[in-house]
VOGU-3710 file (C-alpha; in Angstrom, 3 decimals, decimal comma):
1> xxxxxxxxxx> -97,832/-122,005/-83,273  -100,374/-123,550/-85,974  -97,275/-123,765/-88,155  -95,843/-125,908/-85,914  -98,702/-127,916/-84,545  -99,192/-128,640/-88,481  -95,084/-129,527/-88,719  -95,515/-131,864/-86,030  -98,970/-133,480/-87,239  -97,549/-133,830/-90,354
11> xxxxxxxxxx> -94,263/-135,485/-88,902  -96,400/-137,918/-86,766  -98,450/-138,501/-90,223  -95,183/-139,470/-91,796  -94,000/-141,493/-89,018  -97,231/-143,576/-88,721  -96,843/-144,554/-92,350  -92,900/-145,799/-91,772  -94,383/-147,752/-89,098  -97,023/-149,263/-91,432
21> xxxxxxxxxx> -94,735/-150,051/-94,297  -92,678/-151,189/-92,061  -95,346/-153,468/-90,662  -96,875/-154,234/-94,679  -92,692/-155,415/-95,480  -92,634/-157,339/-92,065  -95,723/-159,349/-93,316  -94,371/-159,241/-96,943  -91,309/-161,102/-96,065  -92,778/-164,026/-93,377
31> xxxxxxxxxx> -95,376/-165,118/-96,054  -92,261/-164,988/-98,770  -90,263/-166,595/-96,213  -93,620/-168,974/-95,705  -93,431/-169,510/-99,677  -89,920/-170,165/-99,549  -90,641/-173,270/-96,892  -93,387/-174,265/-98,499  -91,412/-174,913/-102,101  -88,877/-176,162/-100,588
41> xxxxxxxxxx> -90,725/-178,791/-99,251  -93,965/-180,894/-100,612  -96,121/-183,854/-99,550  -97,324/-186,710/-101,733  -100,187/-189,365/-100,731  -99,699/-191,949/-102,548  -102,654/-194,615/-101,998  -101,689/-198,204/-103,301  -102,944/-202,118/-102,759  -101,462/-203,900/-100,358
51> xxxxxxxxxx> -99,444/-206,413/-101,960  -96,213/-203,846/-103,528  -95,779/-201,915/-100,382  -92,428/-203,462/-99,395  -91,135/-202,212/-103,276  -92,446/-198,570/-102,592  -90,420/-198,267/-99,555  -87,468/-198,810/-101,424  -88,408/-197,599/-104,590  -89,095/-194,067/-102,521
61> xxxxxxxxxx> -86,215/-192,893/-100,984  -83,951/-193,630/-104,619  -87,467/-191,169/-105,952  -86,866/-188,446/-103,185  -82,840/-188,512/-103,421  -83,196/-187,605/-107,752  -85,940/-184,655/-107,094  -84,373/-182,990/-104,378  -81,232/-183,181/-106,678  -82,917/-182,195/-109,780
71> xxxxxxxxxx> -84,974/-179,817/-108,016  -83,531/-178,624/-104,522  -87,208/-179,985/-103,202  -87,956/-182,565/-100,697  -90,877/-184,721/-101,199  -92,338/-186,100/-97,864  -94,622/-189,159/-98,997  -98,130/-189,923/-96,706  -98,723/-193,577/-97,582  -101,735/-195,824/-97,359
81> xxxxxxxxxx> -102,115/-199,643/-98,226  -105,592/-201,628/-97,916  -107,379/-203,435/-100,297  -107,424/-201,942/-104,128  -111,651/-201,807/-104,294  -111,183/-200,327/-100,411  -108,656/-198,030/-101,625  -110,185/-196,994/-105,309  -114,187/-196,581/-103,227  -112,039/-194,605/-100,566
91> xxxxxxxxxx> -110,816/-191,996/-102,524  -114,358/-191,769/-104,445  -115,282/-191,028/-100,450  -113,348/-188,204/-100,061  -109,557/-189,313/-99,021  -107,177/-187,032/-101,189  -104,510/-189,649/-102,514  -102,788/-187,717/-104,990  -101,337/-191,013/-106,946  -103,329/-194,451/-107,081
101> xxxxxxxxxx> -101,468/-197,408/-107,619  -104,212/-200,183/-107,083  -104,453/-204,338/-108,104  -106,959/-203,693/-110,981  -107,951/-200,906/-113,916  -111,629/-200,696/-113,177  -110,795/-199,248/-109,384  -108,968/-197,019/-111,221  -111,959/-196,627/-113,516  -114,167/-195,887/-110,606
111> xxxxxxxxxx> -111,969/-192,767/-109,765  -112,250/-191,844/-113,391  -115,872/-192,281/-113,527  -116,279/-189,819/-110,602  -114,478/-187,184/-112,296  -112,070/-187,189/-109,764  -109,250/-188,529/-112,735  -109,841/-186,308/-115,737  -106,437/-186,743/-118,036  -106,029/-189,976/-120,187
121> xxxxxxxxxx> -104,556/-192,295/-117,139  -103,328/-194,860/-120,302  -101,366/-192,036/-122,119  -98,347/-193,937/-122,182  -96,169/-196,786/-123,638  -97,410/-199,223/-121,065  -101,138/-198,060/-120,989  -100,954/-196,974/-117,327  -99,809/-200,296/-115,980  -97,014/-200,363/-113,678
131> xxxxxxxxxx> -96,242/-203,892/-112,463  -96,746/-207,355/-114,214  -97,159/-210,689/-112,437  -98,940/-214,034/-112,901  -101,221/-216,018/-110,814  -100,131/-218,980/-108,879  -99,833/-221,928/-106,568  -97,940/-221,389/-103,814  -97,794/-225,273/-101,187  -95,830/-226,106/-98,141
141> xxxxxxxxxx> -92,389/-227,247/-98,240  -92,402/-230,612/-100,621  -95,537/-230,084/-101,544  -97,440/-232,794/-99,426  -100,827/-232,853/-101,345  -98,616/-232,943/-104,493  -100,387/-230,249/-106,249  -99,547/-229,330/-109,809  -102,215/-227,591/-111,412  -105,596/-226,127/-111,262
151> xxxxxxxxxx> -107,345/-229,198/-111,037  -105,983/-230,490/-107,916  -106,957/-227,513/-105,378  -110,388/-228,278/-106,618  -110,081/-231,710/-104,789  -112,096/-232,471/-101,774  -109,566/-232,309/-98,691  -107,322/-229,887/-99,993  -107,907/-226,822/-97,893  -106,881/-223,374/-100,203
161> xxxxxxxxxx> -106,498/-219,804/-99,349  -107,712/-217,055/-101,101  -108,379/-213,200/-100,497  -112,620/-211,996/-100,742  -113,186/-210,618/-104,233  -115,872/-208,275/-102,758  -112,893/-206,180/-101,707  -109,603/-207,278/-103,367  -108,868/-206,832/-106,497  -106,186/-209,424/-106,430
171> xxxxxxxxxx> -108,959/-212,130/-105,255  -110,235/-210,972/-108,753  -107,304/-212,004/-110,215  -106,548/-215,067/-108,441  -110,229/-216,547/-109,331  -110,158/-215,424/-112,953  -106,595/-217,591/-112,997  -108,624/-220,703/-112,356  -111,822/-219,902/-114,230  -110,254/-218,529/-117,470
181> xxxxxxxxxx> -107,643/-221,772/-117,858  -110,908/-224,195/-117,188  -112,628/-221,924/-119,833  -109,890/-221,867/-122,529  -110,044/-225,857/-121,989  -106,572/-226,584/-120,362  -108,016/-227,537/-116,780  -108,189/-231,533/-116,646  -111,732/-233,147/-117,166  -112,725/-229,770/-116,926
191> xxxxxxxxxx> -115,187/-228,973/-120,411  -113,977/-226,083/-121,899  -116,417/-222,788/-121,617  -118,060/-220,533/-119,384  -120,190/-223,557/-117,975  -117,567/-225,557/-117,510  -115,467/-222,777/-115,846  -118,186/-222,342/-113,260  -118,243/-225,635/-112,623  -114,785/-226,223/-111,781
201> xxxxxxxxxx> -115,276/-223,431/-109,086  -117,601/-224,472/-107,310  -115,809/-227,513/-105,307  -112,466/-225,194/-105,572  -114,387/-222,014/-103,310  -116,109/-224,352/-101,067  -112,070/-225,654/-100,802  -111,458/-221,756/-99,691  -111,134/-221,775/-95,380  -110,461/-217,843/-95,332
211> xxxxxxxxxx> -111,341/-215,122/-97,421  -109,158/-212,612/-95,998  -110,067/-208,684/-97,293  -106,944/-208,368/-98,939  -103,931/-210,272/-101,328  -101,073/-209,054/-98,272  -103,422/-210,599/-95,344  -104,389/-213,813/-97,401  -100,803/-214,776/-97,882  -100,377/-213,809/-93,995
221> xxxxxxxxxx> -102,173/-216,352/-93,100  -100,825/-219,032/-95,497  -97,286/-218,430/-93,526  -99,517/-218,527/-90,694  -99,746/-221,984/-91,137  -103,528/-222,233/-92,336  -104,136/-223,584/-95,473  -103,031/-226,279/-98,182  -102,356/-223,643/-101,308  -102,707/-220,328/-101,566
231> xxxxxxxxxx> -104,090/-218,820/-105,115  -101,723/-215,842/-105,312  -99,429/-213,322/-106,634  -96,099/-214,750/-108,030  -94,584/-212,012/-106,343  -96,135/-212,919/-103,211  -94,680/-216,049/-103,443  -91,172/-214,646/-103,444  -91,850/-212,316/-101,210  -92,824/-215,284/-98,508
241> xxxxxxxxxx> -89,776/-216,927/-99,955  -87,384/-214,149/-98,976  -89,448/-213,929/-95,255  -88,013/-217,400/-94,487  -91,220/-218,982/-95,223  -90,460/-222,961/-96,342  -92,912/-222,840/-99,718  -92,613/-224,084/-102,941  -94,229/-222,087/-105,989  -96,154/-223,941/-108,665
251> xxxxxxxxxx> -96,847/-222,463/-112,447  -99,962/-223,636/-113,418  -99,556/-224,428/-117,038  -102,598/-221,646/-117,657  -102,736/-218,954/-115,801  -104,044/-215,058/-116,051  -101,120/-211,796/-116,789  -101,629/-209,417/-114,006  -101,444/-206,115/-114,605  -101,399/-203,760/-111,596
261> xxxxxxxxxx> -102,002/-199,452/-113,368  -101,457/-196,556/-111,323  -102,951/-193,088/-112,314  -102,824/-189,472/-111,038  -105,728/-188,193/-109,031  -105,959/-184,935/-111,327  -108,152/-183,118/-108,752  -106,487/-183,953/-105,668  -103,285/-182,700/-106,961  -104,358/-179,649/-108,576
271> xxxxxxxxxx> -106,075/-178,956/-104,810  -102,833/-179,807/-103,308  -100,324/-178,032/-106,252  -98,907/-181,296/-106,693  -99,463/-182,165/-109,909  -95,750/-182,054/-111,275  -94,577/-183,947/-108,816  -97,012/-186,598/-108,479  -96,434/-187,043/-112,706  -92,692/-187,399/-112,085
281> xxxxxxxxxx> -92,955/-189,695/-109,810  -95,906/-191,984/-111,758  -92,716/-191,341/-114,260  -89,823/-192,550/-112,243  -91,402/-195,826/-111,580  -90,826/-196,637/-115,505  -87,469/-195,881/-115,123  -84,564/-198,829/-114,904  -84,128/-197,991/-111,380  -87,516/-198,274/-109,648
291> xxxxxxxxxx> -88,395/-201,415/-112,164  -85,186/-203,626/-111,031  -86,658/-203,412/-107,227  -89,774/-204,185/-108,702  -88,307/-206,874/-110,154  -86,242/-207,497/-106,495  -89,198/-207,824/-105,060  -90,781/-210,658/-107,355  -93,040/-208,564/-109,998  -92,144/-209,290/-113,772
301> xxxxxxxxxx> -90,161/-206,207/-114,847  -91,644/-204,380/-117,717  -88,435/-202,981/-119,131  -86,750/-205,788/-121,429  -83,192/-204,591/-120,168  -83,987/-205,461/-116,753  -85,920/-208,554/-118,072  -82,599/-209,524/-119,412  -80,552/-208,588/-116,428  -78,460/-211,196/-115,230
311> xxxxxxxxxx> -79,605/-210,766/-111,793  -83,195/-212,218/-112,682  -82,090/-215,115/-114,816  -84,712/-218,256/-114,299  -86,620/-216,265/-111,836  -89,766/-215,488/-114,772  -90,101/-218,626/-116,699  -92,256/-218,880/-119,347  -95,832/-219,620/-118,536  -97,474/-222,398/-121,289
321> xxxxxxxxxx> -100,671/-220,717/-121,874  -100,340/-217,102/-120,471  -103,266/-214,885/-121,265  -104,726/-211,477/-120,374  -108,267/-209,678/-118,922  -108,783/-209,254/-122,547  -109,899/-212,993/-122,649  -113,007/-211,994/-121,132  -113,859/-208,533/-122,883  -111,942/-206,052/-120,053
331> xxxxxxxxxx> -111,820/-205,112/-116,508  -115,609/-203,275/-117,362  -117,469/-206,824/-118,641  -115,992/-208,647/-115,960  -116,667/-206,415/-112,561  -120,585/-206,482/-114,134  -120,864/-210,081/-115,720  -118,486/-211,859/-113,156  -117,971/-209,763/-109,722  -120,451/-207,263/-109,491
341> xxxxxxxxxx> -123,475/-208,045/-107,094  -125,699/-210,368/-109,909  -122,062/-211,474/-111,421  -121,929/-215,007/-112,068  -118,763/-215,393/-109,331  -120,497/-213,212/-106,997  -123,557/-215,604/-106,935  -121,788/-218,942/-106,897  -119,734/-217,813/-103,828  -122,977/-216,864/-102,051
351> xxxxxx> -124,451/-220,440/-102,746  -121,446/-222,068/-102,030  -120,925/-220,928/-98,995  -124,415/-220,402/-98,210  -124,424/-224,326/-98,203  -121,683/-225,221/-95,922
//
């Protein structure tokens, strides 16, 4: 009798230990099968200004179609526009973007600084940047206040349209357009310098009716109807073109590069184990693919074989007297000296429109 009271304790021993390696393999195969789903599939945030949005959401699906080829993975993409400084002081704040593709390098520089970015974000041939364009002119449909260059928005009754450089970085650009051809000397009766640059913004900002928070709402309300000229994007422009707006685009003969970087958010993507394939992506937009809708959609391609693809031909002219943010010292001297809250724009806004 003990013999078999032990037999059967030890059977019932045996059996409760199937059970829980049965149970340990049960558990062993959903989170392998959970593994399984979750490499098969990944999310990316990607957190960009607001003017290039309608180029991402065709420059993402051609993106998603070669990974999931090259890989067997399908990338689901979370996507935010607003305002680059918005964007750049939002992920500072806490929003996990995993890619930043914003209007100017020091929002970048911000993430950097908050050791949120900690590889070299320049580390390649095109130093991070990711989408050229120049400043312009853009006027209704035969150009009724027959504007031509810089000098003329600056006129009294010419109403003009610009985004708020307190939160877009392409109002940044825009104003620098005006203030760096007045200071290189090539804005009429204009003396060349920093002095005379300031001068010649003065009448043109108290010109400004709107300062909308970002470049995409500024132009919405140019083909709104409000609004003379609008200082913006060339790419913009085209874009309004190709929305049926009646415009006409006008190349000042001196006028700023714009250069628009995108990094990887290092931390974020390490967080998220995206890091490979936020860097292929940041990758893919260099490619001939992703540039030509760039270029589709009105930015200056950076690759010289889409440059030079018959498709573009007379849509980049030359611009006279083209130069870059190096003209005055970086994107670092000119958020402190020029936009930041004792910058010398910053002020001159204030008492402009303190005064009307």
């Amino acid at each position: 009798m003990v013999r078999q009271n032990a037999y059967q304790l030890q059977k019932s021993r045996k059996l409760r230990f199937v059970a829980a390696a049965l149970l340990i393999a049960l558990v062993i195969v959903g989170q392998f099968g959970g593994t399984v789903k979750a490499q098969s599939e990944i999310t990316l945030t990607l957190a960009g200004f607001a003017v290039p949005r309608e180029a991402y959401a065709e420059i993402i699906p051609l993106f998603q179609a070669y990974w999931e080829q090259k890989t067997g993975q399908k990338v689901i993409f979370n996507e935010s526009y607003i305002a680059s400084g918005a964007q750049s002081r939002a992920i500072v704040g806490g929003f996990e973007a995993d890619i930043a593709a914003l209007s100017i390098s020091s929002d970048i520089t911000r993430i950097v600084d908050a050791g949120l970015i900690t590889t070299d974000w320049t580390d390649n041939t095109y130093k991070g940047i990711v989408t050229d364009s120049v400043v312009v002119l853009a006027v209704r449909k035969d150009n009724p206040k027959n504007i031509q260059d810089w000098a003329d928005i600056a006129k009294e009754g010419v109403e003009v349209i610009t985004p708020d450089p307190a939160t877009s970085g392409g109002a940044q650009w825009n104003l620098l357009g005006a203030y760096g051809a007045a200071k290189r000397g090539n804005v009429e009766g204009i003396e060349k310098g920093d002095e005379g640059a300031l001068a010649f913004l003065a009448p043109l900002i108290k010109n400004v009716s709107v300062f909308d928070k970002d470049g995409r709402e500024s132009f919405l309300t140019f083909e709104r109807g409000i609004g003379d000229v609008a200082i913006t994007y060339e790419n913009e422009a085209y874009s309004g073109q190709a929305a049926g707006t009646e415009l006409e685009i006008i190349r000042p003969k001196s006028t700023i590069l714009i250069e628009n970087p995108i990094a990887v958010v290092d931390v974020y993507t390490e967080k998220h184990g995206t890091t490979e394939v936020a860097k292929a992506f940041v990758e893919f937009l260099y490619t001939p693919e992703a540039q030509t809708v760039f270029a589709q959609k009105g930015f200056r391609p950076l690759l010289e074989e889409v440059a030079k693809d018959a498709a573009f031909e007379g849509k980049f002219p030359e611009i006279t007297d083209l130069f870059t943010i190096e003209e005055f010292g970086g994107w670092g001297k000119v958020r402190k000296e020029l936009f930041g809250d004792e910058g010398a724009i910053t002020k001159l806004i204030a008492e402009v429109k303190g005064q009307q």
